[in-house]
N, C-alpha and C positions, 0 to 999 in steps of 0.2 A: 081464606087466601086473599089476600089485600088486590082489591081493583079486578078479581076473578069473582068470586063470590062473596064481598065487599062493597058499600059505599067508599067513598074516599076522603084521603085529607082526615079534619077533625071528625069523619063523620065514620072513621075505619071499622069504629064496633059493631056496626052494623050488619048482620046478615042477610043476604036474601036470597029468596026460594028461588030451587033453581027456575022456574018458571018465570020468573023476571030478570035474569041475568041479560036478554037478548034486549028487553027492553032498556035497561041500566045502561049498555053500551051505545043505545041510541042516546038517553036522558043523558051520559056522560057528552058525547061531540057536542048535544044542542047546547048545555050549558055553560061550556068551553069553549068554543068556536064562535068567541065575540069580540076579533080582531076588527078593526077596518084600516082603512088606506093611514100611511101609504106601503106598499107590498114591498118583499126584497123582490130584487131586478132579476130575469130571467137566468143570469150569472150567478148570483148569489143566491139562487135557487138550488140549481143544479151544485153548487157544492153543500146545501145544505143535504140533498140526494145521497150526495158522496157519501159525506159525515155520517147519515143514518145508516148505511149498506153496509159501511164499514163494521158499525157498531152492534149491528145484527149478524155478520158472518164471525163477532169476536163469541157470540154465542149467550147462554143465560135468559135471554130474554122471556121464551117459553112460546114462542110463536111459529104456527107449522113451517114445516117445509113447502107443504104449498103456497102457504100467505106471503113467504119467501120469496120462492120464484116469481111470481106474479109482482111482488116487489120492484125486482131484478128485472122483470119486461116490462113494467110501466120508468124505470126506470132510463128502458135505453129508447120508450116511443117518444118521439119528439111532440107527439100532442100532451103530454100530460106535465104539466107545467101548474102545480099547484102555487093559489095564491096565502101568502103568508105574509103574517103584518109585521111589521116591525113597530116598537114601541110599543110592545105590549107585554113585557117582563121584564123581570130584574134578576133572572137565572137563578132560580131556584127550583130549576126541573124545565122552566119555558113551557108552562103545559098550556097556555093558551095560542102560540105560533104554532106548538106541538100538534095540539090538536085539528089546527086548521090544516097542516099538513096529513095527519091521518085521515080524515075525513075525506082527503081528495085521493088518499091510495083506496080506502076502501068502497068508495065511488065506482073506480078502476077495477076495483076486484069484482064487484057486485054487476055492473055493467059486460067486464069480457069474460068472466069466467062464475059468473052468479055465485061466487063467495061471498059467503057473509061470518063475521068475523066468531071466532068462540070464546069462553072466558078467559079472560085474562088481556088479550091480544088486542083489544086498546087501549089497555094503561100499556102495553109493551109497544103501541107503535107512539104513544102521543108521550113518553116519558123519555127521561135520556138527555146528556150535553148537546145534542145534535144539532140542534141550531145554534147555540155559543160554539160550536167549533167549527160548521160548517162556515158560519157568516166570518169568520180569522181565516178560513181556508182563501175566504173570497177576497181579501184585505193583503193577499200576499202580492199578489201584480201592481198593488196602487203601492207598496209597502216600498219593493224593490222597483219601482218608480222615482221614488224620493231618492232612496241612495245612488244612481245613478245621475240625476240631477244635480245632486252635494256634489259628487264624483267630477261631473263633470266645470261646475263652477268654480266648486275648488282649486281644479287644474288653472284656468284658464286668471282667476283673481291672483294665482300665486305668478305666472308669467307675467301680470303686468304689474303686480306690484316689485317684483324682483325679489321672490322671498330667498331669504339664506337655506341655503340647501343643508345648512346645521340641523333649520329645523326637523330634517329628517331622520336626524340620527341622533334618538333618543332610547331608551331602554325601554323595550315593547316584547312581549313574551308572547302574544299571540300568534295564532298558525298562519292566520294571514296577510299579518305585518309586515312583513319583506313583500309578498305581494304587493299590495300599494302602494308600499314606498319604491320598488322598481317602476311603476307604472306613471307616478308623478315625477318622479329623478329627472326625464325625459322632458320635464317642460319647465324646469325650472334653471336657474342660471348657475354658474360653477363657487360661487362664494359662498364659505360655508360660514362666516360671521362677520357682524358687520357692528361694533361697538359704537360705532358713532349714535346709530338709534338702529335699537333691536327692532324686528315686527310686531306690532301689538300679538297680542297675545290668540285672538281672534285667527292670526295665521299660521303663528308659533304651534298651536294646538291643533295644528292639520292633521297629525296622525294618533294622536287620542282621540279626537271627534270620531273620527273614521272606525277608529276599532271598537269603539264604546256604542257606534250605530250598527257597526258588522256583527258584532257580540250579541246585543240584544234580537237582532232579527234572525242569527242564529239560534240563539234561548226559544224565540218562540215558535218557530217552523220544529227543534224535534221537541217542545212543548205538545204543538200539535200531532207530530208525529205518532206519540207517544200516547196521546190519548183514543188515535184511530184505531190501535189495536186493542183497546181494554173493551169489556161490556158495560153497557152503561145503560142502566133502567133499575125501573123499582117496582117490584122485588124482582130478583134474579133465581132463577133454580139452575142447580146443579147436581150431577148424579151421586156428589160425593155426602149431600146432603139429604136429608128425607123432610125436609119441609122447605119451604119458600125463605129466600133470606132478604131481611128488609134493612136497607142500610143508603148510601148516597150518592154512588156511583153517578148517579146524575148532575153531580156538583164539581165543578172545575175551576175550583178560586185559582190555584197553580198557573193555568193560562190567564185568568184576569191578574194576576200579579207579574206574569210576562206582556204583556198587552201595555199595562201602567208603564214596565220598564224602558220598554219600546217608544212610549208617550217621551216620557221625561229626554232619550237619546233623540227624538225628531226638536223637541223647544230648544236644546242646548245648540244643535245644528242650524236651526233657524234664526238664533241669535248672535249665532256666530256670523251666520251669511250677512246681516243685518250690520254688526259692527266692522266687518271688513270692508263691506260697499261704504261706510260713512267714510272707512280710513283711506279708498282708494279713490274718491270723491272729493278730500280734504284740502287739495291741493299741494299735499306733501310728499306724494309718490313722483317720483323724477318720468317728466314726458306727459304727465297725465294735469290737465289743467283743473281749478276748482270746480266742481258741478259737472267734469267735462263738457266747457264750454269751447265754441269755436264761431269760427267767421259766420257761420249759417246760423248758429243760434247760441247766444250766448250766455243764457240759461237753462240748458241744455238737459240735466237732470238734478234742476235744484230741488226738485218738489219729490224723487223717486223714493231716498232715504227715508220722507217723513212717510211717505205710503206704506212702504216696507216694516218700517217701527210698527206702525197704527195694526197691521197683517198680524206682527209678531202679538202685539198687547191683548189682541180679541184673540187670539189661540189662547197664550196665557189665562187668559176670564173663560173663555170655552172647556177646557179638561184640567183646571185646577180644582175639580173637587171628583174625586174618582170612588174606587171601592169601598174605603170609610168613610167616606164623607157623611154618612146618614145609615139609620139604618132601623128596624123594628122587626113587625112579624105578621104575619098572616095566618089563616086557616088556623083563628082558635088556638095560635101557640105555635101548632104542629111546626110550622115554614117559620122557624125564629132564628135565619141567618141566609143570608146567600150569596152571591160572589160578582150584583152588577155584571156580568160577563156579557153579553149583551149589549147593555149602556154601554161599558167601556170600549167595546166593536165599534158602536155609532162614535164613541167618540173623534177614535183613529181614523175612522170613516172621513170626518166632518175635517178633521188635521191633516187629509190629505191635501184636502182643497185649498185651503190657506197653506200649506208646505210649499204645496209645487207652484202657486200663484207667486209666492214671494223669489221661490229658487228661479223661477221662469224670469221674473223681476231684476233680477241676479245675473243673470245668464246674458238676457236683452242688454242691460248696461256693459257686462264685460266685451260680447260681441259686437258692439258701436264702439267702445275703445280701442278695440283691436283693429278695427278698422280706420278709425279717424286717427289716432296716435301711434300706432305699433306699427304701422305699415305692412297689418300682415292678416290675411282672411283666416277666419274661421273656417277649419277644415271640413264643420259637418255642412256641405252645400244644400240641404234641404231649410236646416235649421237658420242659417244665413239668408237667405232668402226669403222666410218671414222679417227676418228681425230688418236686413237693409232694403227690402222693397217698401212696395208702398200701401202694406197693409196696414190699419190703425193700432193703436195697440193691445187694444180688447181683442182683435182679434190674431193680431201676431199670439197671444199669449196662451187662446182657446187651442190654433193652430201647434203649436209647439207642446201643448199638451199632450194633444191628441197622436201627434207623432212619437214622443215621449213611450208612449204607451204602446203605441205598435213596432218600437224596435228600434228607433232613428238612431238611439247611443247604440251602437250595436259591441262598440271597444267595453265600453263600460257594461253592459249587458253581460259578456263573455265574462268580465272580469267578476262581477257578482256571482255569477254561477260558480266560478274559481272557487273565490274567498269563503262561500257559505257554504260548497263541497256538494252542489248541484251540475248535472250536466246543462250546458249551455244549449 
């Protein structure tokens, strides 16, 4: 029986007496649990928790009921907070984060309840998607951060550009298309075309962007969904079977190709915000001067564009090489495919921060126009208040992140829960 009375990997043909089985499950953690820093964040911990509890009450795995429980109460004590590396797989099981996570359940077991683990039951706790799904689980508040961001710069680049309210009324099938287009309607002006010169295309494409980002973070939360209910280990027993069944359950390309999709809908969003700031900066938007310059300073944001660009082109070099990009094999053969799922985590990871650095970018300029040209405040007064006080910009930007994240859009908040079919 594979990883029960088994060596592992290329070494499966192996038997051993059961007199070394207890040992096996020690020599399996030592030789596996050779992560180091840096760890996921106390956050991304606890959905990694989630992701496994989940994947244990789908069943199969072959691990007691008591190992269970005891699971389940180290689960909800706030001291047990196992450390887990990141950067040290390419999802093909994760068995080396895997492992540094079992090591610290069965720690917990051994320490409050002097469990100690039986055959099988650490290839069942260190095997499984559970860290590729847990660490997607942890990417959905920074995910639905971004689109609120878009959401809100959107609004505010089409009020001061005067976009044609045409652009709203184009032929869109999705369920929550009349949603944002009722929610934008409201801030933009009564012309619905305007032939002399059309909006580039950058604001023309306000409600494709929108749906092609709502879509894909749709895809991927019941991507996720979807995988919290399955069993996921190797091998799996079940009663309908009389031997152990060996197969991949521990492999989730399906989310690493929602994850990519998700990628490609954040660069097309960020290039957008990118060429509409050039075009509301150009000096060709009526009221809005070149650079938005004025009596105080008259080069005002000639340098922000090039910033912005430079934000976009290092995202672009950062996750233009994703799940094909490479690939070979390990363990002797056996591991001859696997799904990045992981890397591709870190990558979204790594694209929030340049996302929201640039929409924050975005945001700061449209709320300094609205106030120097448009004669009219930015309604969100927290977020106002970084941008027209007198804090620097590094730190207006850290600020408005951080607010970002704790709720400050709270219109756009509501309305995301709407569109993705989440309660608010």
């Amino acid at each position: 029986m594979y990883g029960a009375n088994t060596r592992v990997g290329h070494r499966d043909t192996e038997v051993l007496p059961e007199a070394e089985i207890q040992k096996f499950n020690t020599d399996f953690l030592s030789s596996h649990t050779i992560g180091v820093e840096p760890w996921y964040s106390k956050y991304e911990t606890a959905c990694i928790n989630y992701a496994k509890a989940y994947s244990l009450a789908a069943g199969g795995t072959g691990i007691s009921l008591k190992l269970y429980d005891i699971i389940l109460r180290a689960l909800n004590d706030v001291r047990f907070i196992p450390k887990i590396p990141k950067d040290s797989s390419y999802s093909c099981g994760d068995v080396i984060p895997g492992s540094h996570w079992a090591a610290s359940v069965l720690k917990y077991a051994e320490n409050n309840d002097e469990y100690y683990a039986g055959p099988g039951e650490v290839m069942a706790l260190v095997n499984g998607s559970f860290i590729h799904v847990g660490y997607s689980i942890a990417l959905v508040r920074k995910i639905s951060c971004i689109w609120m961001l878009f959401l809100e710069t959107t609004k505010l680049n089409n009020v001061l550009v005067g976009a044609n309210k045409s652009n709203f009324y184009t032929p869109l099938v999705r369920h929550h298309s009349e949603l944002l287009r009722q929610y934008l309607e409201k801030y933009i002006g009564s012309k619905y075309s305007d032939y002399e010169r059309q909006n580039p295309i950058s604001i023309r494409s306000t409600p494709q962007l929108l749906d092609s980002l709502t879509d894909s973070i749709y895809s991927f939360l019941l991507e996720i969904d979807g995988l919290l209910e399955l069993p996921s280990s190797n091998p799996l027993y079940f009663s309908d079977f009389e031997f152990p069944l060996s197969q991949s359950s521990f492999l989730a390309p399906s989310l690493s190709i929602k994850s990519g999709a998700l990628i490609e809908s954040i660069l097309i969003l960020m290039w957008a915000s990118v060429s509409r700031t050039k075009y509301l900066l150009c000096g060709a938007v009526q009221g809005i001067p070149s650079d938005g310059a004025h009596a105080h300073n008259a080069l005002q944001f000639i340098q922000y564009p090039k910033l912005m660009q430079s934000i976009l082109e290092k995202s672009r070099q950062l996750v233009s090489r994703r799940i094909f990009a490479s690939g070979s094999d390990t363990s002797q053969g056996i591991e001859d495919l696997w799904t990045y799922g992981v890397n591709v985590c870190s990558q979204l990871d790594d694209l929030y921060q340049n996302c929201t650095h640039l929409l924050i970018l975005e945001l700061y300029i449209n709320v300094t126009c609205c106030d120097l040209f448009a004669n009219k405040k930015y309604e969100n007064n927290e977020i106002n208040e970084y941008v027209l006080g007198n804090a620097s910009l590094g730190d207006a930007i850290a600020k408005i992140r951080l607010a970002v994240e704790a709720g400050a859009l709270s219109d756009a908040k509501a309305l995301f829960a709407e569109c993705i079919g989440l309660t608010a």
